[in-house]
C-alpha positions as CSV (number, residue, x, y, z in Angstrom):
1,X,19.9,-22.3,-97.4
2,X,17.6,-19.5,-97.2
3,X,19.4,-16.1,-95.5
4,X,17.8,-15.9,-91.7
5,X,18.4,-12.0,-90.3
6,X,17.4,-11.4,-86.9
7,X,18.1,-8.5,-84.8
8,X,19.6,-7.9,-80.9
9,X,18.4,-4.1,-79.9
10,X,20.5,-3.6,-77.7
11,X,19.6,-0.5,-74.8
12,X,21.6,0.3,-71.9
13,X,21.9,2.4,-69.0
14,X,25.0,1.7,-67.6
15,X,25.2,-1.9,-68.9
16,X,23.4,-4.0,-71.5
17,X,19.7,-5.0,-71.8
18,X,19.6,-7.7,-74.5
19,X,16.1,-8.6,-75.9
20,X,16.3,-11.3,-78.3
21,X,13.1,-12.6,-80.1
22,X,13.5,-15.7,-82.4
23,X,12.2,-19.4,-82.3
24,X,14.1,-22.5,-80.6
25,X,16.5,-22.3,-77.5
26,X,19.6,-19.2,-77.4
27,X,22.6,-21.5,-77.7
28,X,25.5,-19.4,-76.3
29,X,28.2,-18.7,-78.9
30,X,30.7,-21.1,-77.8
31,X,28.6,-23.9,-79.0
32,X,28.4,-22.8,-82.7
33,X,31.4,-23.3,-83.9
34,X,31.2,-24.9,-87.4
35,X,34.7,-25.1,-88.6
36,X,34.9,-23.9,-91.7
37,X,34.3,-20.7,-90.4
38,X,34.2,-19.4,-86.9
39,X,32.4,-16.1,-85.9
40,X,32.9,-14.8,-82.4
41,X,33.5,-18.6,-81.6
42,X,37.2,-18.7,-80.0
43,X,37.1,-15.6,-77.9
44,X,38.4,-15.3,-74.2
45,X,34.9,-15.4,-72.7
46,X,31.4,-14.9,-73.7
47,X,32.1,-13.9,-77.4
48,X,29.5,-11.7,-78.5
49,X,28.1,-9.1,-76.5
50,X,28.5,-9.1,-72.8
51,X,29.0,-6.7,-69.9
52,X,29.1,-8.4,-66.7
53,X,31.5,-10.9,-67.0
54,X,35.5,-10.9,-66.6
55,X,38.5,-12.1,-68.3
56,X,42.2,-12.3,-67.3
57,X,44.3,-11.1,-70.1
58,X,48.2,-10.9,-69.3
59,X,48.7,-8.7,-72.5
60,X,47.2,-5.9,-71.3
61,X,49.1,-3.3,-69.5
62,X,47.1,-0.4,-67.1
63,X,49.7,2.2,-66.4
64,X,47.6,5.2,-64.9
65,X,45.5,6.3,-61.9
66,X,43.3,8.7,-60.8
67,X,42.4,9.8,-64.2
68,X,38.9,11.3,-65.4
69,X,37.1,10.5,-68.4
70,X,38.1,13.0,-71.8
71,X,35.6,15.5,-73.9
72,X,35.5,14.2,-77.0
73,X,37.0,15.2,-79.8
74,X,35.8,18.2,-81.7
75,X,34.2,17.8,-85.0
76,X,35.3,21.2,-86.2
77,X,38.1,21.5,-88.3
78,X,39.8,24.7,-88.9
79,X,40.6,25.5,-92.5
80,X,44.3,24.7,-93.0
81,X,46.4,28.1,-94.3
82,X,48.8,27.4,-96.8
83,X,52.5,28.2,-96.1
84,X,54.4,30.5,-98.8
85,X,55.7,28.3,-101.7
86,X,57.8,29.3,-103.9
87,X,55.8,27.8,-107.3
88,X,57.8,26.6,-110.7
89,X,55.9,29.5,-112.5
90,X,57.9,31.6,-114.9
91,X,62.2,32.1,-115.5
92,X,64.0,29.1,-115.0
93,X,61.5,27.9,-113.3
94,X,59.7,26.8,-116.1
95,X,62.2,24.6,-117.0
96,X,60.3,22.2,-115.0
97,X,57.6,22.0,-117.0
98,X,59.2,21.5,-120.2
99,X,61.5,18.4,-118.9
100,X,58.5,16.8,-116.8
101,X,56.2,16.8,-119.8
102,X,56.8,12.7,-120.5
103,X,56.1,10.4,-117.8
104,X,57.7,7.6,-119.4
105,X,61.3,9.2,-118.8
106,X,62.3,8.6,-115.6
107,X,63.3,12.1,-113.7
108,X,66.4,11.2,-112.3
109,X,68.9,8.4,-113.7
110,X,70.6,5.9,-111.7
111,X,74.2,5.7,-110.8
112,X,75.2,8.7,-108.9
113,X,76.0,10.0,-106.1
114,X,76.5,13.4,-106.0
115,X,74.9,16.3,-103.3
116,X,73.5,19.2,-105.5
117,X,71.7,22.4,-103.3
118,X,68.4,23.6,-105.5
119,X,67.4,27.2,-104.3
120,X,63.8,27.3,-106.2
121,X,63.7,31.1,-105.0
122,X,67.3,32.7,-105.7
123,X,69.2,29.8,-107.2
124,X,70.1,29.8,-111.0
125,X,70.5,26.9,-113.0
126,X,74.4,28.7,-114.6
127,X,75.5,27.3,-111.1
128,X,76.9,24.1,-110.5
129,X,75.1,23.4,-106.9
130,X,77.9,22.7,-105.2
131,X,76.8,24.9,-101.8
132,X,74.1,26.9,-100.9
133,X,76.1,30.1,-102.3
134,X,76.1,27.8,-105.8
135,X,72.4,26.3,-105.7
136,X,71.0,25.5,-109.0
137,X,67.0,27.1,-109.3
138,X,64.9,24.4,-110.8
139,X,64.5,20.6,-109.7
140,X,65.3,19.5,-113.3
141,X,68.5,21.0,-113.0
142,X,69.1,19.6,-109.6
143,X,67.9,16.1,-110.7
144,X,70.5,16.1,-113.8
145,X,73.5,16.7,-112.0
146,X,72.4,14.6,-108.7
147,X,72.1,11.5,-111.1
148,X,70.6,9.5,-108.4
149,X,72.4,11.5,-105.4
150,X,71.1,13.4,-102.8
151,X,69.2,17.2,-103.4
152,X,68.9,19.7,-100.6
153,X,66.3,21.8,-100.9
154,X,66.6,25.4,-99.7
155,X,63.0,26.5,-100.1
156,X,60.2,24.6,-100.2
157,X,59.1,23.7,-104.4
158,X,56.2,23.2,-105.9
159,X,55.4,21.0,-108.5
160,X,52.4,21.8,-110.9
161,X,52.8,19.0,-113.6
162,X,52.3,15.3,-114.7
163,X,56.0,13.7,-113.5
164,X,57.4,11.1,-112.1
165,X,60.5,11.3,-109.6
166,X,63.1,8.2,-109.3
167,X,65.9,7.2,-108.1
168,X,66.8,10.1,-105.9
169,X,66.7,11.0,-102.4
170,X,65.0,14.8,-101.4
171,X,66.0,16.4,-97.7
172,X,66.2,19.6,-96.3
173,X,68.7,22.3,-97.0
174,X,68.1,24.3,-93.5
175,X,67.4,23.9,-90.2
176,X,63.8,25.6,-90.3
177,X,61.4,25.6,-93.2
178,X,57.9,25.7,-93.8
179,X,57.6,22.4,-95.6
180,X,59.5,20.7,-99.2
181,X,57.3,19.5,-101.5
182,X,53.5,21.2,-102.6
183,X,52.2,19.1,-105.0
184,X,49.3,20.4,-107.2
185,X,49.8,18.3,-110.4
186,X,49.7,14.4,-110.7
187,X,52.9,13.0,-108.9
188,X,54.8,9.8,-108.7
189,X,57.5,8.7,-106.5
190,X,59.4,5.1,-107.0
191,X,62.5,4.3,-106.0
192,X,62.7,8.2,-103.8
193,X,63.9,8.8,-100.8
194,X,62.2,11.8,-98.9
195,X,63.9,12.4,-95.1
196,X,64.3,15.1,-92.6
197,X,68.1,14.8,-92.1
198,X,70.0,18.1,-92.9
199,X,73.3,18.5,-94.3
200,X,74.5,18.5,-90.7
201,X,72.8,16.0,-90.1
202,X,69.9,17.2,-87.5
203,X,66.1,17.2,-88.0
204,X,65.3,20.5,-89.9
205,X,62.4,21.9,-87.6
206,X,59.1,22.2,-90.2
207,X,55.9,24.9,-89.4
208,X,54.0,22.7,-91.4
209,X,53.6,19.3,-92.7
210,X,56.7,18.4,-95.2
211,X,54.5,17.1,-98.1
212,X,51.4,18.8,-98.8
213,X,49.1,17.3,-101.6
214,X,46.5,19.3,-103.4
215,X,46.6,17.3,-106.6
216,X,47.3,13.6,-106.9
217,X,50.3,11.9,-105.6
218,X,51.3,7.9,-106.3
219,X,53.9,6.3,-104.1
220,X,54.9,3.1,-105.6
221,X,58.0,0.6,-104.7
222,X,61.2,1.9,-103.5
223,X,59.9,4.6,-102.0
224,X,60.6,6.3,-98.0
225,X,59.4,8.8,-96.7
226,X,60.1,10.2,-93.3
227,X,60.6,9.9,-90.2
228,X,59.7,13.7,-89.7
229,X,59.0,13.9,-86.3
230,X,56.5,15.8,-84.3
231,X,54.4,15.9,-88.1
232,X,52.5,13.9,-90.3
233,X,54.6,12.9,-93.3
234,X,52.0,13.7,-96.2
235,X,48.8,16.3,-95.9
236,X,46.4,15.6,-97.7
237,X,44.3,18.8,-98.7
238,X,41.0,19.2,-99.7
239,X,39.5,17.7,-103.1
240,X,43.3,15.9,-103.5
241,X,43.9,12.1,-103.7
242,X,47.3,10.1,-101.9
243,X,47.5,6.3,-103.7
244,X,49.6,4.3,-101.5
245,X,50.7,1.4,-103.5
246,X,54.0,0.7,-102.3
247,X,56.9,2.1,-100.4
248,X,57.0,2.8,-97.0
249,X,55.8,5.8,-95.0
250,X,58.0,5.7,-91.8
251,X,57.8,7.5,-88.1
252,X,59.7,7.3,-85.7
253,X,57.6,5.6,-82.8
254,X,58.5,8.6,-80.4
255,X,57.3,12.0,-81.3
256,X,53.5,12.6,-81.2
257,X,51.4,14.5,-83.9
258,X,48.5,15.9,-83.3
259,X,46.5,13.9,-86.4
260,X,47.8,11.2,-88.9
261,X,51.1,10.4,-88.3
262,X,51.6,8.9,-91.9
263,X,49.0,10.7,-93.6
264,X,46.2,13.7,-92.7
265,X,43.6,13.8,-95.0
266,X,41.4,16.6,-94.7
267,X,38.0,16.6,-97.2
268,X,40.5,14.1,-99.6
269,X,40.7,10.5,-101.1
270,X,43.5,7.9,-99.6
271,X,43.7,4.4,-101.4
272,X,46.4,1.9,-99.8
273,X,46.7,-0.6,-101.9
274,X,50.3,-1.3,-101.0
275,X,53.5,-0.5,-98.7
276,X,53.8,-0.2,-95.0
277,X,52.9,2.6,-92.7
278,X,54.3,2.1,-89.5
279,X,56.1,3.5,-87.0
280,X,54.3,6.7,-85.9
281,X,52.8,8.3,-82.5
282,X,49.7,10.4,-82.4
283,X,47.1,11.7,-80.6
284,X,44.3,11.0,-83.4
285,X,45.1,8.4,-85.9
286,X,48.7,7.0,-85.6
287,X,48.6,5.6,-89.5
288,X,46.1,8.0,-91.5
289,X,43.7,10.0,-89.7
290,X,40.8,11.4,-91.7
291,X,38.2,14.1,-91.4
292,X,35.0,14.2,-94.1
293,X,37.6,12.0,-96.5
294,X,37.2,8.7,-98.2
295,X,39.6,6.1,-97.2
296,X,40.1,2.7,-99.2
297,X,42.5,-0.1,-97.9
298,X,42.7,-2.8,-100.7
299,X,46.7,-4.0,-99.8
300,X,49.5,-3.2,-97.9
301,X,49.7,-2.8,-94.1
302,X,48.9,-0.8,-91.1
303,X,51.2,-1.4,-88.2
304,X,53.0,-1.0,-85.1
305,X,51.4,2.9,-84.4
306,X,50.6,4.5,-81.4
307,X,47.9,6.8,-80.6
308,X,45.3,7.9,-78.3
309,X,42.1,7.0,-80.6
310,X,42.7,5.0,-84.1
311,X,45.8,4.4,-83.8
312,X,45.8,2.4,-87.1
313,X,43.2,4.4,-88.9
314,X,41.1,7.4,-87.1
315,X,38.0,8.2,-89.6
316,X,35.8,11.4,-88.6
317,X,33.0,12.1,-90.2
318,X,34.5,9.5,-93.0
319,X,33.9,6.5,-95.3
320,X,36.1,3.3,-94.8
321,X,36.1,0.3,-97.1
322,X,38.2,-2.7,-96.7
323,X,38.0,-5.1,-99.6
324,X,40.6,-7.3,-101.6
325,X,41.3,-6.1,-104.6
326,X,43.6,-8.6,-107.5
327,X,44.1,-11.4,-104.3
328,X,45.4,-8.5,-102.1
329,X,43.9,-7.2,-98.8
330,X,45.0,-4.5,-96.0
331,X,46.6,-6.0,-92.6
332,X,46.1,-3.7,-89.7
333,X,48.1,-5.3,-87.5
334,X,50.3,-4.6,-83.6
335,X,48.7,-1.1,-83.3
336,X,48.5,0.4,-79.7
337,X,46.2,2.6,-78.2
338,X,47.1,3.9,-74.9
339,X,45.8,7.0,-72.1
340,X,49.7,8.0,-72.1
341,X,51.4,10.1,-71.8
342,X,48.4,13.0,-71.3
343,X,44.9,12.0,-70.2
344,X,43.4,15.0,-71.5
345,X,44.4,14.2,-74.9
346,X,44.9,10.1,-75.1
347,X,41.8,8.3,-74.8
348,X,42.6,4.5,-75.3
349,X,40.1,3.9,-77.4
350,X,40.1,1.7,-81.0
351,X,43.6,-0.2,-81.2
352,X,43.3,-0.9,-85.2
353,X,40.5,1.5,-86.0
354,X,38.7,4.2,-84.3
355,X,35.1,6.0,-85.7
356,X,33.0,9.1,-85.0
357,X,30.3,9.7,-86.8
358,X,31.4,7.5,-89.5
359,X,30.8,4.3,-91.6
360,X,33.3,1.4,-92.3
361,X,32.3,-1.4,-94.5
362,X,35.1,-4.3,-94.0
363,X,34.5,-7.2,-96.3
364,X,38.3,-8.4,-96.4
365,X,41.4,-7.5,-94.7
366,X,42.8,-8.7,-91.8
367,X,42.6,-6.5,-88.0
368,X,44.8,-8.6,-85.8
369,X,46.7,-8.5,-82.2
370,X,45.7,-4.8,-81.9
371,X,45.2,-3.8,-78.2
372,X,43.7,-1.0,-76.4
373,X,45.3,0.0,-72.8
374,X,43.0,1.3,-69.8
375,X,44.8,2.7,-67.2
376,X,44.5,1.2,-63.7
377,X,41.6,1.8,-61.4
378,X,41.4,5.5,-59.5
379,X,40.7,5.4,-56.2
380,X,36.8,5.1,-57.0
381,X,37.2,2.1,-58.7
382,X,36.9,3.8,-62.3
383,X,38.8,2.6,-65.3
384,X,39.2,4.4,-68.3
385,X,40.6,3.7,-71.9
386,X,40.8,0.1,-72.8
387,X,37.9,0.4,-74.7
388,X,38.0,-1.9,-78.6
389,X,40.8,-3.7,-79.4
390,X,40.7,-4.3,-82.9
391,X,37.3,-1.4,-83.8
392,X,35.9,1.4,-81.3
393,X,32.8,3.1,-82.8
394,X,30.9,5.7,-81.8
395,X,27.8,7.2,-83.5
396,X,29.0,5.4,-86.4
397,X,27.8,2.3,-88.8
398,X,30.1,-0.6,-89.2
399,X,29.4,-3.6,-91.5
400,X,31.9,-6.8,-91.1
401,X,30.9,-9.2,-93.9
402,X,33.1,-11.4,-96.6
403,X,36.9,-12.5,-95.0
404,X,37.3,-10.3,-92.8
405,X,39.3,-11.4,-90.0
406,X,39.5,-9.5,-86.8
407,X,41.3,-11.6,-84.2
408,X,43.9,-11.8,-81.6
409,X,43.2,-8.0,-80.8
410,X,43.0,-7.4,-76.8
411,X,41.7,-4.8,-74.3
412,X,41.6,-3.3,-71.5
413,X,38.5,-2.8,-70.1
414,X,35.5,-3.2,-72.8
415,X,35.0,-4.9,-76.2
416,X,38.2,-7.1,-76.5
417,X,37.5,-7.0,-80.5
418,X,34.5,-4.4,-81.1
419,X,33.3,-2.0,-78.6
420,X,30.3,0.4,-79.8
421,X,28.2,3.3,-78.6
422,X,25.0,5.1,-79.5
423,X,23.5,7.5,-77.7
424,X,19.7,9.1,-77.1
425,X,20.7,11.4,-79.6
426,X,23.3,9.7,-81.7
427,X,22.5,5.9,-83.0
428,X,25.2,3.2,-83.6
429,X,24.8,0.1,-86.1
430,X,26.5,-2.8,-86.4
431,X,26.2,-5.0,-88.7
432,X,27.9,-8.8,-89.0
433,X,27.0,-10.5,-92.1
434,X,30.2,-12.5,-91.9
435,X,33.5,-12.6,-91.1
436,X,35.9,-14.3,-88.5
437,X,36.3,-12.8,-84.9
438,X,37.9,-14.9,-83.2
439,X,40.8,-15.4,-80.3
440,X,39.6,-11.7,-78.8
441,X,40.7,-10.9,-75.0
442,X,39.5,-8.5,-72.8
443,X,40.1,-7.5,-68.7
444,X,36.5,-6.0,-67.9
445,X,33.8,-7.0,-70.4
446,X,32.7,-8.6,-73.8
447,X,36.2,-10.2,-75.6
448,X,34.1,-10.5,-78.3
449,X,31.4,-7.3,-79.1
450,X,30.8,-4.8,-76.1
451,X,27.7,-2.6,-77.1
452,X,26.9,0.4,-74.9
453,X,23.6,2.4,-74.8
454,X,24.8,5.3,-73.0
455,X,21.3,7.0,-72.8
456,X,19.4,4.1,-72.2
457,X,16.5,4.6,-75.3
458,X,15.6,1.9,-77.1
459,X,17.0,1.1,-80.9
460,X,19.9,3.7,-80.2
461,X,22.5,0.8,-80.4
462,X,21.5,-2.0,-82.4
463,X,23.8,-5.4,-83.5
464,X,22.6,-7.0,-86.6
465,X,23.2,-10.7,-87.4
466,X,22.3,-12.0,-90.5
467,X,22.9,-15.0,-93.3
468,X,23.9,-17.9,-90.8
469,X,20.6,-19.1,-88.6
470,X,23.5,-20.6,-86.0
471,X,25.3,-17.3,-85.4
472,X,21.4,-16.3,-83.4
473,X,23.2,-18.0,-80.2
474,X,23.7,-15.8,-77.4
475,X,24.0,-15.4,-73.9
476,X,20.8,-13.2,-72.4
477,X,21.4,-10.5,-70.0
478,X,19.9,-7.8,-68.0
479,X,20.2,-5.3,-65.5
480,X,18.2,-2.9,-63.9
């Protein structure tokens, strides 16, 4: 069958002016359902774009009043100053180097469980690390007498070199530090625990991120990192890379961080093709939030985060591709986005993934029972939040094609699976060349695709379907 492309521009005011040019009869959407593949098909109500009508959905919670609508974010980032290190440079320190030099030895052995102290700034390797008074000065050292037990770290260490760390657990050795771990070589961690519980057994309090990555860092099975509450678990630096393929990255679904719960990646490269990160609270991005970086999701799972925009991914100024990769694809999946606790700073907006001035290209992967909370009409009758379940984008381009599935997401107010905005200024794509979105729910408007004009200018918000002549179906609507 030849591919038929059409296009829906879409302008609005304050709602949706649909112009649709094409031969035959509109079919609404409910009556195209094929079964081997259903687009936009199962939805709560009409299932592709749609303003005026109203759904019921008993998932959704509104939990605030009287609340006015949030600036958006600002697209300047301030550059990130590095804490002090102390760096594996010369002295014992280089001992490091020398023992790190053959990634095929594993850095720590199995078997053990002893609780060594490593000092990397006064400690000296002639000590037995038995106490802080007794810390040994290098992580070698400290890995060969841990065999497999626990190291506390004193100062924070850097690690400049090719290695790979197993089969040993890394916490902090005081109640304050700036962060553990800065890595600036290539880095794996299987089998390694990384935690924020002190030899006391209370969170040490961090002035920056705990892992910061300016090289390369692999997490592979076995692996846990976090909870380290109140910040992202891994910062991701500029020009660095953070492969995800296994392991968990852990929060603990309380404490909110400004950006990426799980990961921050600033100007950087993050690949999931594995593991789990779940858990975490933030304002932007409750799994990874990302500002000018690349993000790749090829395996693995997003889920149960909690955020005020993104809350499974947050991309800003950023490239997203999900695609299946060796039979495996990303789940984002159970992510919340919410206008609590602080309206200021919690916008409710994009329950799996959130965008701003960004692109996403989803071919595979699944975005599922996501939902966005709105709060509960203010005294004017204005709701705000609830806006995407499963994909809010703004300004952005977003292409759903291949097996993609976004389904079963909900929300509050607008755009139960997609909601999207342009602008006079600022113009929105999107772009559905296949894909399932299906089983969508929504309180206010469009359980399927809500598309807003804000400005009201023609071809500032356009919806593109293409490949299937039966997907053209849709429900016409205007308003003055």
């Amino acid at each position: 069958m030849r591919k038929k492309c059409f296009k829906k521009t879409i302008s609005l005011a304050l709602c949706i002016v649909m112009s649709v040019t094409m031969t035959g009869t509109p079919v609404l959407a409910d009556a195209f359902t094929d079964g081997s593949q259903s687009i936009i098909s199962e939805n709560a109500e009409i299932p592709t774009v749609d303003v005026e009508s109203a759904t019921n959905c008993g998932d959704v919670a509104s939990t605030e009043e009287n609340l006015t609508e949030p600036a958006l974010l600002s697209e300047t980032e301030e550059k990130f100053d590095n804490p002090e290190y102390a760096e594996f440079s010369g002295g014992n320190d280089a001992e490091v180097v020398s023992e790190f030099s053959d990634d095929s030895v594993p850095a720590a052995q199995t078997g053990g469980n002893n609780v060594v102290y490593l000092d990397s700034r006064s400690g000296n390797d002639t000590n037995d690390g038995s106490s802080v008074e007794n810390a040994v000065g290098t992580l070698a050292k400290a890995i060969a007498i841990a065999n497999g037990g626990i190291i506390y770290l004193l100062n924070p260490i850097d690690i400049n070199e090719n290695v790979t760390l197993e089969n040993v657990t890394l916490r902090p050795g005081r109640s304050t530090m700036s962060h553990m771990l800065y890595i600036r070589g290539d880095v794996t961690l299987q089998n390694i625990i990384i935690n924020n519980i002190t030899p006391d057994g209370t969170p040490c309090q961090f002035s920056a991120d705990p892992i910061e990555v300016a090289g390369t860092l692999t997490i592979k099975d076995g692996t846990e990192i976090g909870p380290f509450p109140g910040k992202s678990c891994i910062y991701a630096l500029p020009h660095s890379t953070v492969n995800l393929n296994g392991g968990e990255i852990q929060g603990d679904k309380q404490n909110i961080v400004e950006r990426g719960g799980g990961i921050y990646a600033f100007n950087a490269i993050v690949n999931v093709n594995g593991g789990i990160i779940s858990g975490h609270s933030a304002t932007y991005g409750g799994g990874i939030c990302a500002i000018e970086s690349n993000v790749s999701l090829k395996g693995g799972s997003i889920a149960g985060n909690k955020s005020g925009r993104g809350s499974g991914v947050y991309l800003d100024m950023s490239n997203l591709f999900m695609i299946e990769e060796n039979g495996k694809s990303c789940q984002i999946t159970q992510n919340t986005v919410t206008k609590e606790p602080s309206s200021k700073d919690m916008h409710g907006e994009g329950g799996g993934i959130y965008l701003v001035y960004s692109k996403a290209e989803i071919s595979s992967g699944t975005i599922n029972e996501n939902t966005a909370i709105a709060t509960a009409p203010d005294e004017y009758g204005n709701v705000f939040g609830g806006l995407g379940g499963a994909i809010s984008a703004k300004y952005s381009e977003v292409t759903i094609k291949g097996d993609a599935e976004i389904c079963n997401n909900s929300a509050g107010y607008r755009g139960g699976a997609i909601y999207t905005e342009g602008t006079k200024d600022n113009r929105c794509l999107l772009n559905i060349e296949g894909g399932t979105i299906s089983g969508n729910h929504v309180n206010g408007s469009g359980a399927g695709i809500f598309a807003l004009c804000s400005k009201g200018i023609k071809h500032n918000m356009d919806v593109i379907f293409c490949e299937r002549k039966e997907w053209i179906g849709i429900e016409e609507r205007s308003s003055a």
